[in-house]
C-alpha positions in Angstrom: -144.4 119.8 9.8 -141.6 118.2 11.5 -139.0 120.6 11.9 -136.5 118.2 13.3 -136.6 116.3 10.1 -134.8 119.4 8.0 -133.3 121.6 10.7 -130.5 121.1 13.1 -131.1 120.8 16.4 -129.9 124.8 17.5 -132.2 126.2 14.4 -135.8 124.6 15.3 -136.8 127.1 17.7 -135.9 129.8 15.1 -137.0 128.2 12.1 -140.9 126.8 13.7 -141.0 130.8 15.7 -140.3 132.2 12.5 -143.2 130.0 10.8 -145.8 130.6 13.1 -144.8 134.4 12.9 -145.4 134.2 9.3 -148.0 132.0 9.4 -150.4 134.4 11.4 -149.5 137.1 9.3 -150.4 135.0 5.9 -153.6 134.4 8.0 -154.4 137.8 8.2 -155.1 138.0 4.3 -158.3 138.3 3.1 -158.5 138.1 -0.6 -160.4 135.7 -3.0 -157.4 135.0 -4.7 -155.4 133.7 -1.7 -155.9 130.3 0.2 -157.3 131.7 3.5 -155.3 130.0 6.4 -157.9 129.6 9.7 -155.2 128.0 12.5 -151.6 127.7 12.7 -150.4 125.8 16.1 -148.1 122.6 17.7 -149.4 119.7 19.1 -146.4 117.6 20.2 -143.3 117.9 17.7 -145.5 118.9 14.7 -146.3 122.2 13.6 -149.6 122.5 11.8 -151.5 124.8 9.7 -155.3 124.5 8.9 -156.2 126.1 5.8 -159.2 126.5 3.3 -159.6 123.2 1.2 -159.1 123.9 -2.0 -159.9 121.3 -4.8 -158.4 121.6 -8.2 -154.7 121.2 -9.2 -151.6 123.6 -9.2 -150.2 125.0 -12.4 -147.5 122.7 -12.9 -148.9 120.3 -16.0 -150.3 123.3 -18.2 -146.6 124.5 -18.0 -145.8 122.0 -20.5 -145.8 121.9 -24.5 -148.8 119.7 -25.7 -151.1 121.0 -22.5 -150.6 124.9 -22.3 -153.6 127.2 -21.4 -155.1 129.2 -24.4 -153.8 132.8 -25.0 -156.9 134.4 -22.5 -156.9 131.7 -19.7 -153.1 132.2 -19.0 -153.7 136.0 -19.3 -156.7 135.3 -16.2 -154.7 133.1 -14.1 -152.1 136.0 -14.3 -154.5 138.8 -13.8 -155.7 136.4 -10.6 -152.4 136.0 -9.3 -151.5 140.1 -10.0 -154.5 141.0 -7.9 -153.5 138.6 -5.3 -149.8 140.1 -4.7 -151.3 143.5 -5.5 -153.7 143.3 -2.8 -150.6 141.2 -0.2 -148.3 144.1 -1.2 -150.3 146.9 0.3 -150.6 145.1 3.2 -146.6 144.7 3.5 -146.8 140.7 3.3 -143.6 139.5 0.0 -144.7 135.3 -1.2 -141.1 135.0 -1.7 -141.9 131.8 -3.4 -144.2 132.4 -6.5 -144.0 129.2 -9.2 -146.6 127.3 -10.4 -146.8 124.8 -7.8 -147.8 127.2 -5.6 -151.1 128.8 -8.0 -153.8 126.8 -7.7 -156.7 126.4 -10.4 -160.0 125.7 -8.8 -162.8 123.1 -10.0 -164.9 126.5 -10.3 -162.4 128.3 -12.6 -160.9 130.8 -9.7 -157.5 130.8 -8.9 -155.6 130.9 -5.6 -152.4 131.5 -4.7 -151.2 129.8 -1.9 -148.0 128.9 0.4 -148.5 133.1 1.3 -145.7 134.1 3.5 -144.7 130.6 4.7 -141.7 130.4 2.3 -139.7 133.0 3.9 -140.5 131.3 7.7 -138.7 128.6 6.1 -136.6 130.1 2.9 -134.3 132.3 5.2 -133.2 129.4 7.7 -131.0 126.2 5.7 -131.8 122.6 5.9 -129.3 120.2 7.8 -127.4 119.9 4.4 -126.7 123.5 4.6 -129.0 124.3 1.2 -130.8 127.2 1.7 -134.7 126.5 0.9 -136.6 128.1 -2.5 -137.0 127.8 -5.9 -134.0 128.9 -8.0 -135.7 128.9 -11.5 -138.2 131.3 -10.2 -136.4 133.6 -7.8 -135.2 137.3 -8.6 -132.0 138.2 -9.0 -132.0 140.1 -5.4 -133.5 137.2 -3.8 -131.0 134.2 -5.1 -128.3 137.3 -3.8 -129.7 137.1 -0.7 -130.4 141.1 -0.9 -133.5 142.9 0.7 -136.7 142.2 -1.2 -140.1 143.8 -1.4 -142.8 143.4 -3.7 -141.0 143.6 -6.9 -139.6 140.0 -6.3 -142.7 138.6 -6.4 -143.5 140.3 -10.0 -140.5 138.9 -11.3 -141.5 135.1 -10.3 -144.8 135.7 -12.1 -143.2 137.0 -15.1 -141.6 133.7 -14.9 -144.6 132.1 -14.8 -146.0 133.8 -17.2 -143.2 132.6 -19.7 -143.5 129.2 -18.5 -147.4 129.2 -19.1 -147.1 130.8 -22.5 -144.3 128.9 -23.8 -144.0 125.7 -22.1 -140.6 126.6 -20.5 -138.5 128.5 -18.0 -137.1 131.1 -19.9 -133.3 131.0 -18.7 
């Protein structure tokens, strides 16, 4: 990452602190439905973060009339991705950016949820057009307020999900 690309030039320290921050506590989760993260560092301007390679494809298409999971896959991918923030929760790390882009489903049928923590590193600080960074469609109420979250947040963004993976579309 780039910072200097989206921030201004008095943010970047903040905004690349605040990543690696959240980065190595994203790292710290240990769950086997969460993208393990192994390094987080800077080498020159770019930030990088190493992570577990994970092949198969994010949500997105089967979020779509004509390629929708059946009834019992969608209700597995959300059981995954419940465990996942379940297991996150207790260990006091919020996603803050749950959607479908961010759920992978794995050539082996797992799922993982990835992008753990990194979206409020970034989320929380705005872009040099003054936009503040996330998903609308899938934020809570309290988040797109900008009021304290915890764990209940990320519930609400999988119930979007959820909607979306059952019906094809967001449901507001």
């Amino acid at each position: 990452i780039r910072f200097s690309d989206e921030f201004e030039e008095e943010k970047i320290k903040e905004v690349k602190d605040r990543f690696l921050r959240e980065a190595e506590i994203a790292g710290k989760l240990s769950h086997p439905s969460i993208v393990s993260i192994y390094d987080v560092g800077e080498d020159y301007e770019l930030t990088y973060l190493a992570m577990e390679f994970l092949e198969g494809e994010n949500l997105q298409k089967y979020c779509r009339k004509g390629a929708l999971f059946p009834l019992r896959k969608v209700l597995y991918v959300v059981a995954e991705v419940a465990s996942a923030l379940n297991y996150a929760h207790t260990q006091g790390v919020i996603h803050r950016d749950i959607k479908p882009a961010n759920i992978m489903l794995l050539k082996d049928g797992h799922v993982k949820v990835t992008d753990f923590g990194i979206a409020k590193a970034v989320s929380s600080s705005q872009t040099k057009s003054g936009i503040v960074l996330g998903t609308p469609n899938y934020m809570s109420p309290e988040q797109i307020n900008g009021h304290a979250l915890d764990g209940r947040s990320d519930i609400f963004s999988l119930g979007v999900v959820f909607f979306e993976l059952l019906t094809g579309q967001l449901p507001f």
